[in-house]
C-alpha positions as CSV (number, residue, x, y, z in Angstrom):
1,X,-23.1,-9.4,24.0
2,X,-22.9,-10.0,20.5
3,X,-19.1,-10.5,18.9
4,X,-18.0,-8.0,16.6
5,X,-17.7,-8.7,13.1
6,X,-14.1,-9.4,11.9
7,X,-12.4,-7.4,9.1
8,X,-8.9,-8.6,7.3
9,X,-7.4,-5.5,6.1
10,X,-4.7,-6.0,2.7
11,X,-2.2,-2.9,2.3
12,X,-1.4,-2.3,-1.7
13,X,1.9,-0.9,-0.5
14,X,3.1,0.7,-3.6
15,X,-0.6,2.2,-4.2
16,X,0.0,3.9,-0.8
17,X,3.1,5.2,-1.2
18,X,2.7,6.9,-4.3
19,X,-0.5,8.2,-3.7
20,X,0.0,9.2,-0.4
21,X,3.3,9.2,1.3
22,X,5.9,9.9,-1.7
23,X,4.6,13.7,-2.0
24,X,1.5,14.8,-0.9
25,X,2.3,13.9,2.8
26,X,5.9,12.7,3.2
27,X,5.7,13.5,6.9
28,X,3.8,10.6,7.5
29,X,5.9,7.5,6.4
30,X,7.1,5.7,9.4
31,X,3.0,4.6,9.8
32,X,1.6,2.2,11.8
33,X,-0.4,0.3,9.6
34,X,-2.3,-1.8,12.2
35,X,-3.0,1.0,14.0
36,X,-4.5,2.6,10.8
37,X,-6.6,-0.2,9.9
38,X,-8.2,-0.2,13.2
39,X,-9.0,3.7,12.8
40,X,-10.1,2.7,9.3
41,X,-12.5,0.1,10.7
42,X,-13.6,1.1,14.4
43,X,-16.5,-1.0,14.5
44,X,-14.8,-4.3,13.4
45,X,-12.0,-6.5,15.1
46,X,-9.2,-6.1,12.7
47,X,-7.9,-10.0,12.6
48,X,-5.3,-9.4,10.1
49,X,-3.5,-6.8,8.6
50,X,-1.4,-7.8,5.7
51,X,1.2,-5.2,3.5
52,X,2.2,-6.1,0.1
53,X,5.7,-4.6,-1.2
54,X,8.9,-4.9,-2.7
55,X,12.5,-4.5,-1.6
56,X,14.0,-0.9,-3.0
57,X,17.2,-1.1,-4.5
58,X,19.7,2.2,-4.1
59,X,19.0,5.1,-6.4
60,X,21.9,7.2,-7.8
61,X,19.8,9.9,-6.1
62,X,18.9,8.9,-3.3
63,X,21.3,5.5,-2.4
64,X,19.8,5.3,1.4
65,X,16.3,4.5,0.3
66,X,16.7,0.7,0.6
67,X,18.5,0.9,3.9
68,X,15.8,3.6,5.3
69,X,12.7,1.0,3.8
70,X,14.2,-2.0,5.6
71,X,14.6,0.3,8.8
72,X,10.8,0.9,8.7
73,X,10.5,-3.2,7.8
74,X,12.2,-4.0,11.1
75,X,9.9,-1.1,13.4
76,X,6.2,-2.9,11.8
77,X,7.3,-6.7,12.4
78,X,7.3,-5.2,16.0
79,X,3.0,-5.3,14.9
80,X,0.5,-7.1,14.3
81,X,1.6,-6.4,10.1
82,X,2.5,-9.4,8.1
83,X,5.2,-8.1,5.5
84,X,4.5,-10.1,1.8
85,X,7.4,-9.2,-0.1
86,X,6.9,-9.3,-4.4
87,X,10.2,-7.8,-6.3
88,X,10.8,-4.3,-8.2
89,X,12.4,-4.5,-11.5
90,X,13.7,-1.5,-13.5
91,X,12.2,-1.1,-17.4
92,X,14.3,1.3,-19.5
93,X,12.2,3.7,-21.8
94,X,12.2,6.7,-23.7
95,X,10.0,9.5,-22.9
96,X,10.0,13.5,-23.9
97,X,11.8,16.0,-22.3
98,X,9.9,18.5,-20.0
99,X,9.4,21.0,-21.7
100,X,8.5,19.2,-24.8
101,X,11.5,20.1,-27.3
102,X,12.1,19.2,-31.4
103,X,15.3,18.5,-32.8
104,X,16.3,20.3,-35.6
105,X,14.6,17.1,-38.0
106,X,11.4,18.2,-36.0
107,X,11.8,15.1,-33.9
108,X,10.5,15.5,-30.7
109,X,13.7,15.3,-28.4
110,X,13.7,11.7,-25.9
111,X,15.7,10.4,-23.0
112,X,16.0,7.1,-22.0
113,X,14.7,6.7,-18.1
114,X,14.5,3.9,-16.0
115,X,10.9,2.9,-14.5
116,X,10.4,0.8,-11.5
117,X,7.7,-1.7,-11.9
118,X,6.7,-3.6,-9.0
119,X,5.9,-7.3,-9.6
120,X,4.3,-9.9,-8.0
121,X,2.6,-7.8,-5.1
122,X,-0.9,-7.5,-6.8
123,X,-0.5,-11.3,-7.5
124,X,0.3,-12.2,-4.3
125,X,-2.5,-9.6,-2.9
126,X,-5.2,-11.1,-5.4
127,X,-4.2,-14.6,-3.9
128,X,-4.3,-13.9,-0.3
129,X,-7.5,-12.2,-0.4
130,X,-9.5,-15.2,-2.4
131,X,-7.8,-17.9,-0.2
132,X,-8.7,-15.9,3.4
133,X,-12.1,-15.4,2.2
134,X,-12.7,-19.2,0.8
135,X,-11.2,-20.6,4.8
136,X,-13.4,-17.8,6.3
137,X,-11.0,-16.7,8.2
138,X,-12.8,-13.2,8.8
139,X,-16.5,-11.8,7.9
140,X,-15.3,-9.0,6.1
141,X,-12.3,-8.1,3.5
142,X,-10.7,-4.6,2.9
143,X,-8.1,-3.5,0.3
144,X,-6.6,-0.5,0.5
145,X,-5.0,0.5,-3.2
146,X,-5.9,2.3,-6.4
147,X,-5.1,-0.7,-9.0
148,X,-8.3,-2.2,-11.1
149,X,-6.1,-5.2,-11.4
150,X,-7.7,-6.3,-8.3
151,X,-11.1,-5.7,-9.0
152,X,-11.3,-9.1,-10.8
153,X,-11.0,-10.7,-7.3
154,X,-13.0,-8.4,-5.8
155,X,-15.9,-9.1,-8.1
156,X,-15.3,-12.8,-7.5
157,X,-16.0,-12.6,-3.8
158,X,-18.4,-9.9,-3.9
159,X,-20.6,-12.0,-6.5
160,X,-20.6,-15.4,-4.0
161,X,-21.9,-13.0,-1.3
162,X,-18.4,-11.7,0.5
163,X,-18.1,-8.7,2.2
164,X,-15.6,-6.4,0.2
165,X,-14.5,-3.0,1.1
166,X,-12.2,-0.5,-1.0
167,X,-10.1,1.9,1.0
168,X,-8.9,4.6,-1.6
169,X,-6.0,5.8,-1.6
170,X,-6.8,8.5,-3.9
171,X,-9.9,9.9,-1.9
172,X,-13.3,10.3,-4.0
173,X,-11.1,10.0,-7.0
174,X,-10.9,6.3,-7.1
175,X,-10.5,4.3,-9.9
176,X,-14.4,3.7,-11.3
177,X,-13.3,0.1,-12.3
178,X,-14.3,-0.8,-8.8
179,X,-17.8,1.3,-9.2
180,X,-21.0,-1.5,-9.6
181,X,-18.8,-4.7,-8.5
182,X,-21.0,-4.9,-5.2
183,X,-18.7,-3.5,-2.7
184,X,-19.1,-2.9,0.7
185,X,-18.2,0.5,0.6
186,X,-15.5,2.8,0.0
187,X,-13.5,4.1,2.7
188,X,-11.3,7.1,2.0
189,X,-7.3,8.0,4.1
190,X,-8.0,11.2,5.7
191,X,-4.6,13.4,6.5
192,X,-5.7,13.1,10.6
193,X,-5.9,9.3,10.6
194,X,-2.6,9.2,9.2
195,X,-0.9,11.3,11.3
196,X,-2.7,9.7,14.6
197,X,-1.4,6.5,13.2
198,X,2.2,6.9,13.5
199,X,4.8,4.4,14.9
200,X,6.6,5.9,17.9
201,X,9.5,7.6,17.5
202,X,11.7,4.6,19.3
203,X,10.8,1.1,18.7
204,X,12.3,-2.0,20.4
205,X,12.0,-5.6,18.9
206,X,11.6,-8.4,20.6
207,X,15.2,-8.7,21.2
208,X,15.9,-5.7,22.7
209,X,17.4,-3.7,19.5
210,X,16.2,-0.3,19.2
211,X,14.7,0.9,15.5
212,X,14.4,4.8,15.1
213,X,13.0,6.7,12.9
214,X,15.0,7.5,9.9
215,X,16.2,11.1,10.3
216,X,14.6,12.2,6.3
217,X,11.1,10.9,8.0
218,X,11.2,13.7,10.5
């Protein structure tokens, strides 16, 4: 019986989240991303499944958000998932009011915000992917993101005859910076995968310490 081919699957973590689980489906955070990339790639023997993100810092809205993030951490390292953490740093800017306002120069009217960037993770996603392909340590590669800052790698591996895959987080929508780079195809999140790829509800590590689900993920 022939062997299945082998697929590494690399999770842009912040792509996902704010693509897909910030708003549009909210209901699905406490995912089990090893069990999604196996729905994602049925055919293949998932031999890795890597997430790239950044610790959260409180919010003045929303101070649990760090504390509910390293909850989730805690219930995947109970996985397959290897957890490569980059940092998040805050820029301050000013941007228009909503609804666009002038002052009474005929200046339009700013407040300063603060805008987290995350930094590193696309780096460190970038690096993982070239070195995994270069040891062969699996036939195929998958990224699953929305940033054209990785389609410089991609392009590398798919030029010297790798197997590259984008998952869009975005559905059909992708970014078109990854159009006519050779890839193998792009895979699209579909609202049923996510929910049948859910972490249960109760999850016990290896030493006996139960992780639930944080009650705002219900």
């Amino acid at each position: 019986m022939r062997a299945r081919r082998t697929v590494i699957v690399y999770f842009d973590g912040f792509a996902l989240y704010k693509a897909l689980l910030q708003q549009r489906y909210p209901q699905y955070k406490w995912l089990d991303l090893a069990a999604l990339a196996k729905r994602l790639f049925p055919h293949r023997e998932v031999v890795g499944v890597k997430y790239f993100t950044a610790p959260l810092k409180p919010l003045t809205n929303d101070p649990g958000i760090g504390q509910r993030q390293q909850v989730y951490w805690r219930a995947l390292r109970t996985t397959e998932v290897e957890i490569i953490e980059g940092i998040f740093t805050f820029t301050k800017q000013y941007l228009p009011e909503s609804p666009e306002r002038l002052d009474q120069s005929g200046r339009v009217v700013t407040v300063r915000v603060k805008r987290p960037e995350e930094k590193g993770t696309d780096v460190a996603l970038a690096s993982h992917l070239l070195v995994d392909a270069f040891e062969q340590r699996a036939d195929s590669f998958a990224i699953v993101t929305n940033d054209s800052d990785l389609v410089p790698p991609s392009r590398m591996l798919s030029e010297r005859g790798y197997s590259v895959a984008l998952v869009s987080v975005v559905g059909p929508r992708y970014n078109k910076a990854f159009e006519g780079i050779g890839l193998n195809g792009v895979r699209q999140i579909r609202r049923g995968t996510l929910a049948a790829s859910q972490l249960p509800l109760l999850v016990v590590d290896s030493e006996g310490r139960r992780i639930r689900r944080p009650l705002r993920w219900s």
